[in-house]
N, CA, C and O atoms as CSV, one atom per row, in Angstrom:
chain,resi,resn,atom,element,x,y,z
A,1,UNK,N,N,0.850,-1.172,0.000
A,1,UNK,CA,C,0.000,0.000,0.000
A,1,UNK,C,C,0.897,1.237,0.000
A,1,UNK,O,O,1.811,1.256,0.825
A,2,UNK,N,N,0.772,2.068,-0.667
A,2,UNK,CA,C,1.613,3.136,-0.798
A,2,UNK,C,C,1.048,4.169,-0.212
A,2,UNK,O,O,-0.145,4.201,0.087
A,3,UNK,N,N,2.232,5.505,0.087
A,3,UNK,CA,C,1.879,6.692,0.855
A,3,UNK,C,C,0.169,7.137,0.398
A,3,UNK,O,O,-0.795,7.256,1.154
A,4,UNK,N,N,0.209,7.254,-0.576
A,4,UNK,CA,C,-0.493,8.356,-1.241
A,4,UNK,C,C,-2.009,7.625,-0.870
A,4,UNK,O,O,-2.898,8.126,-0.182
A,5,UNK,N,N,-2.016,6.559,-1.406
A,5,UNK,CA,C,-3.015,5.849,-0.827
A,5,UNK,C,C,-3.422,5.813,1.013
A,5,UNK,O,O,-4.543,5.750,1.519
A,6,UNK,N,N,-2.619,5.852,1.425
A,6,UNK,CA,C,-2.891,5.947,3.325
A,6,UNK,C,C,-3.487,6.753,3.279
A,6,UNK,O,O,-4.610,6.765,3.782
A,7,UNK,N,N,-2.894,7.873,2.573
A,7,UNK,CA,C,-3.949,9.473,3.196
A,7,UNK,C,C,-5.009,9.765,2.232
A,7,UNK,O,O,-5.206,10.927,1.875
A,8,UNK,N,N,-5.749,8.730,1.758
A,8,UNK,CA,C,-6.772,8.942,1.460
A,8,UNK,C,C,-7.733,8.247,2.159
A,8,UNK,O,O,-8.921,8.430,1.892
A,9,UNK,N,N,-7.365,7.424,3.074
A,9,UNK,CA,C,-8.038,6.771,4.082
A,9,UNK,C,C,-8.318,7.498,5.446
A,9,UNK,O,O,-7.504,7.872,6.291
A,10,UNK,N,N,-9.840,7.607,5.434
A,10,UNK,CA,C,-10.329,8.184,7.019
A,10,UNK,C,C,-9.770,7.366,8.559
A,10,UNK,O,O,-9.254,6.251,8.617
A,11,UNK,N,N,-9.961,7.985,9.328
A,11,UNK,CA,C,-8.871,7.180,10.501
A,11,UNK,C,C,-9.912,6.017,10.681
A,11,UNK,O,O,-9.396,4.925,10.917
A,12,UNK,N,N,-10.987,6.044,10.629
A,12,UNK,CA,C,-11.712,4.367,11.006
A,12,UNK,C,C,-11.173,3.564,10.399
A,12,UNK,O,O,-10.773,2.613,11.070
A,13,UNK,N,N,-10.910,3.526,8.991
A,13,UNK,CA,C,-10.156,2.985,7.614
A,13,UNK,C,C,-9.223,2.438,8.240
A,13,UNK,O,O,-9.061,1.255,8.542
A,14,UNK,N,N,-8.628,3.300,8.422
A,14,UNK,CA,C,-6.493,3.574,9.088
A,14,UNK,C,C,-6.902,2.169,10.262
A,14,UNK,O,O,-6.414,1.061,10.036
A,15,UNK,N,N,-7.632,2.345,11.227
A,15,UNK,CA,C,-7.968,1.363,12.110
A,15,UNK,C,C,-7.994,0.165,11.695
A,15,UNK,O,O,-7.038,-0.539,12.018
A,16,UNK,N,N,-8.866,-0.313,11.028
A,16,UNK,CA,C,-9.504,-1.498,10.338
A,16,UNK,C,C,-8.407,-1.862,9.715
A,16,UNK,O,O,-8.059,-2.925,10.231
A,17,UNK,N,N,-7.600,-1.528,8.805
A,17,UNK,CA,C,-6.526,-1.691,8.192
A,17,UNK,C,C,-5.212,-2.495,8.740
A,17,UNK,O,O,-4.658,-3.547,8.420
A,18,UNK,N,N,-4.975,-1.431,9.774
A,18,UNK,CA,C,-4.232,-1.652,10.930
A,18,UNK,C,C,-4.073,-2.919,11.586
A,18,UNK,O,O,-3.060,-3.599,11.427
A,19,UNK,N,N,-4.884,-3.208,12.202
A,19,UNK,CA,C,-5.465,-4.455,12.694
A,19,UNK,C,C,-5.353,-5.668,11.551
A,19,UNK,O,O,-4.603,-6.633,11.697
A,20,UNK,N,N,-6.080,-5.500,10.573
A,20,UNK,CA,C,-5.984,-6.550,9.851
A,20,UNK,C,C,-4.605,-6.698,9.019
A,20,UNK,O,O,-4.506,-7.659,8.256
A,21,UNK,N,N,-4.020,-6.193,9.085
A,21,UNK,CA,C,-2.331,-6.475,8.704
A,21,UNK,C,C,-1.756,-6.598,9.620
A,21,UNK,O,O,-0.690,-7.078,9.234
A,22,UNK,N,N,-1.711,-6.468,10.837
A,22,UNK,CA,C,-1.285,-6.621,12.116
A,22,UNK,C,C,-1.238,-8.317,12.631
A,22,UNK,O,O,-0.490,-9.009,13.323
A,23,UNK,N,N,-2.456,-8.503,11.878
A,23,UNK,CA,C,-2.678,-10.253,11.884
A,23,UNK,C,C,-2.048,-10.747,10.991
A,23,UNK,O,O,-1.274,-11.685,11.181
A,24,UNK,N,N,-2.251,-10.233,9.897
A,24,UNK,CA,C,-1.442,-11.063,8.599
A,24,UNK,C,C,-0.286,-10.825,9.137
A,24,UNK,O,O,-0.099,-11.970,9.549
A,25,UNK,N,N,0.786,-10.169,9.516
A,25,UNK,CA,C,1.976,-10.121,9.629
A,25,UNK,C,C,2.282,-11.136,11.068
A,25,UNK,O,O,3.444,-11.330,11.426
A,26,UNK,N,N,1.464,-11.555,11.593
A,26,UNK,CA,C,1.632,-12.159,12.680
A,26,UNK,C,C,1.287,-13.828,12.332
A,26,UNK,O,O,1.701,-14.824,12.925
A,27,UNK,N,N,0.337,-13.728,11.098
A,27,UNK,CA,C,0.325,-15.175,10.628
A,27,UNK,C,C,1.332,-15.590,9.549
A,27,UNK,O,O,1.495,-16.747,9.162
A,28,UNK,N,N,1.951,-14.569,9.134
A,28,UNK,CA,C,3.249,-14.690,8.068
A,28,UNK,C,C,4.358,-15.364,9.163
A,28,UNK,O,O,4.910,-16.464,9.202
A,29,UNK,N,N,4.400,-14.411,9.853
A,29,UNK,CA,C,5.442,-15.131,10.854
A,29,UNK,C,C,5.762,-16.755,11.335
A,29,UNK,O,O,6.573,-17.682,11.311
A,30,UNK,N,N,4.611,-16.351,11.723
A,30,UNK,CA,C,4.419,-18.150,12.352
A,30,UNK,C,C,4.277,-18.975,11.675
A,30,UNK,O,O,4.387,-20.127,12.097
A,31,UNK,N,N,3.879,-18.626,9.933
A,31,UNK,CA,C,3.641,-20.030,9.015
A,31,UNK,C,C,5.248,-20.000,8.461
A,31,UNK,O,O,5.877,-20.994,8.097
A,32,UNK,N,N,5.718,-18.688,8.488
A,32,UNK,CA,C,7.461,-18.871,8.294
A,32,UNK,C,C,8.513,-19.745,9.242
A,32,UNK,O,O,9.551,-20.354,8.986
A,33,UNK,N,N,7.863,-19.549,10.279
A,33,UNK,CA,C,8.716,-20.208,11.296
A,33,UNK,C,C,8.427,-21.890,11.420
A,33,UNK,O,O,9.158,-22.723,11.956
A,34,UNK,N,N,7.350,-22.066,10.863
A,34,UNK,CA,C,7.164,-23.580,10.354
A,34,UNK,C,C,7.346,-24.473,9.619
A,34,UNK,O,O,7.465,-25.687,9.785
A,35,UNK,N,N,7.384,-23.218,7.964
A,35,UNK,CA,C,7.633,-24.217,6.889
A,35,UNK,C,C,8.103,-22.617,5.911
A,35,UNK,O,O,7.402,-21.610,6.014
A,36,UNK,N,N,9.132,-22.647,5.181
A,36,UNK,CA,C,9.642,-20.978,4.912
A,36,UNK,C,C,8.493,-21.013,3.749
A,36,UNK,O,O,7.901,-21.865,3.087
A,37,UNK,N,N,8.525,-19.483,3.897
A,37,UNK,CA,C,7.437,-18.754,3.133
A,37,UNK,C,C,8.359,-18.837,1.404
A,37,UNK,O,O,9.441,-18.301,1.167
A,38,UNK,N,N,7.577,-19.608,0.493
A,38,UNK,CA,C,7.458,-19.681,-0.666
A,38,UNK,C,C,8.642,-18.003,-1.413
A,38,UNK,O,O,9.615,-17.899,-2.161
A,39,UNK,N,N,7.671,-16.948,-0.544
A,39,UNK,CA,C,7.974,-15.585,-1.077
A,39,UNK,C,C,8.330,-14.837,0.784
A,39,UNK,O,O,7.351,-14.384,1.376
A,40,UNK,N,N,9.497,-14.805,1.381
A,40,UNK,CA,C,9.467,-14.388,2.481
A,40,UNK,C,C,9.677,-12.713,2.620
A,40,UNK,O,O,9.740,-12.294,3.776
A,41,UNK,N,N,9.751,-12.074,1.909
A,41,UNK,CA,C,10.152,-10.898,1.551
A,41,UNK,C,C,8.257,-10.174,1.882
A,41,UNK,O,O,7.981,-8.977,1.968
A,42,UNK,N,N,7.503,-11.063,1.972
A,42,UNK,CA,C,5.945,-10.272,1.796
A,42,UNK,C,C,6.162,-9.990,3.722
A,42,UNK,O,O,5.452,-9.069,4.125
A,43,UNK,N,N,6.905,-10.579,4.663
A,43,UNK,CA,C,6.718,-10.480,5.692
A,43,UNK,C,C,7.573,-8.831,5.852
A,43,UNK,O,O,7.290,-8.168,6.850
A,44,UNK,N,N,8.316,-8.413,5.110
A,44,UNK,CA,C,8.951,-7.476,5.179
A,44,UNK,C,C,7.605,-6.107,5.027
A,44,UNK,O,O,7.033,-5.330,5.792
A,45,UNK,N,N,7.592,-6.425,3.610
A,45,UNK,CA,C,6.720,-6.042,2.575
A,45,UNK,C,C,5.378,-5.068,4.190
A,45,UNK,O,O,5.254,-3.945,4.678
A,46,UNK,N,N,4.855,-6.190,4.328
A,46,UNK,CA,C,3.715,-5.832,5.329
A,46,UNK,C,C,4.297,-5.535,6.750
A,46,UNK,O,O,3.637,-4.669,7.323
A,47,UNK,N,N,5.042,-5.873,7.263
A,47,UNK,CA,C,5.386,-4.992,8.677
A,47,UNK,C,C,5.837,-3.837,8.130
A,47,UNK,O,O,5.276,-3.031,8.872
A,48,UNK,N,N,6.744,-2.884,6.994
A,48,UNK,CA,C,6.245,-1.825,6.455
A,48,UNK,C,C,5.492,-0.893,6.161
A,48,UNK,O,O,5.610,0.326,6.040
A,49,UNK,N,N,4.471,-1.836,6.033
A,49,UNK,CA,C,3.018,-1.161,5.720
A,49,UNK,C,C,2.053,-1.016,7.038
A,49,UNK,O,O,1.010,-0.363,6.993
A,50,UNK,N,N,2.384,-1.508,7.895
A,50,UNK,CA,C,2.110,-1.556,9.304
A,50,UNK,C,C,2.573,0.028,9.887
A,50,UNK,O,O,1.803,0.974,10.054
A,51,UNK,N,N,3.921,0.010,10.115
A,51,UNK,CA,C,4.427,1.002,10.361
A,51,UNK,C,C,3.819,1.913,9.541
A,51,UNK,O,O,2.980,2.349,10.330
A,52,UNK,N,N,3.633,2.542,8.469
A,52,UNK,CA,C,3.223,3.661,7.806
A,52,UNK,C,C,1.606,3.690,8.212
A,52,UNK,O,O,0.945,4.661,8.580
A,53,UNK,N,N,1.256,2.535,8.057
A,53,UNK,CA,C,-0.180,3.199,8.851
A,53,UNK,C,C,-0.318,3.708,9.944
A,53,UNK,O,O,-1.066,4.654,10.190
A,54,UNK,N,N,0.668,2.906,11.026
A,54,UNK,CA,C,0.488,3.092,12.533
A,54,UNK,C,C,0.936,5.252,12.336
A,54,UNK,O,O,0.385,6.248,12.803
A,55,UNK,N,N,1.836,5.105,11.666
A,55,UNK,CA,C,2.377,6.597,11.579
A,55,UNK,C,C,1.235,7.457,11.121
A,55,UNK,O,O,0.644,8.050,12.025
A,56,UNK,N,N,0.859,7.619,10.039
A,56,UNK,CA,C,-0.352,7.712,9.722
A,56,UNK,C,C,-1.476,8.259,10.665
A,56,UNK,O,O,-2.105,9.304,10.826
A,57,UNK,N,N,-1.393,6.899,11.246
A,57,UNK,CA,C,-2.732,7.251,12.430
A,57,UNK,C,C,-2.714,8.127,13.493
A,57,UNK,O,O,-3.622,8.865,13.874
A,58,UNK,N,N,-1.169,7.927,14.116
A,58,UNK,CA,C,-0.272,9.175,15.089
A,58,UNK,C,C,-0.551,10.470,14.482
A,58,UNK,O,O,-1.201,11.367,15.019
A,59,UNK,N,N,0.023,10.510,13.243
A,59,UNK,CA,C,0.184,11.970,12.947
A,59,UNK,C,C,-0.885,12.930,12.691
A,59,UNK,O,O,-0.803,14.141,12.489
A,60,UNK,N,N,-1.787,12.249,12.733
A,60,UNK,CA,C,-3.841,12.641,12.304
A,60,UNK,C,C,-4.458,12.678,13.801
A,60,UNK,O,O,-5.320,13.501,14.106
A,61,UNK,N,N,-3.856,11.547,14.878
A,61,UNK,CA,C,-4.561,12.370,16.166
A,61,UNK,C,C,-3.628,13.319,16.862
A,61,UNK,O,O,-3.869,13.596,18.037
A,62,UNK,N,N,-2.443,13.919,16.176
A,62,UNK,CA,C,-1.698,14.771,16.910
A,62,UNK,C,C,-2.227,15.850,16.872
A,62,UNK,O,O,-2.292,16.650,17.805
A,63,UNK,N,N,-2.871,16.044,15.243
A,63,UNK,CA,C,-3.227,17.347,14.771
A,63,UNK,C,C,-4.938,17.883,15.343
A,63,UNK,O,O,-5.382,18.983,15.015
């Protein structure tokens, strides 16, 4: 998911989002740590995209 795209998302969005990559990156993990991920680079990929939302979401209730 790219910048430009985040900030077109309302913070409920940003929430929902959040969360649900929050899981995927937590089920990437653990199916990596079992049997390696086909493509392991998507675990990168999405804790990335984690962070930019979480930022995202900070920088919208600062203001």
């Amino acid at each position: 998911m790219k910048q430009a795209e985040i900030k077109e998302l309302s913070i409920e969005e940003l929430k929902e989002k959040l969360t649900d990559l929050k899981k995927q990156h937590a089920d990437l993990k653990m199916a990596h740590s079992v049997t390696p991920l086909e493509n392991p680079l998507q675990i990168k990929k999405t804790r990335r995209t984690v962070a930019r939302l979480a930022t995202e979401l900070t920088k919208r209730e600062l203001q």
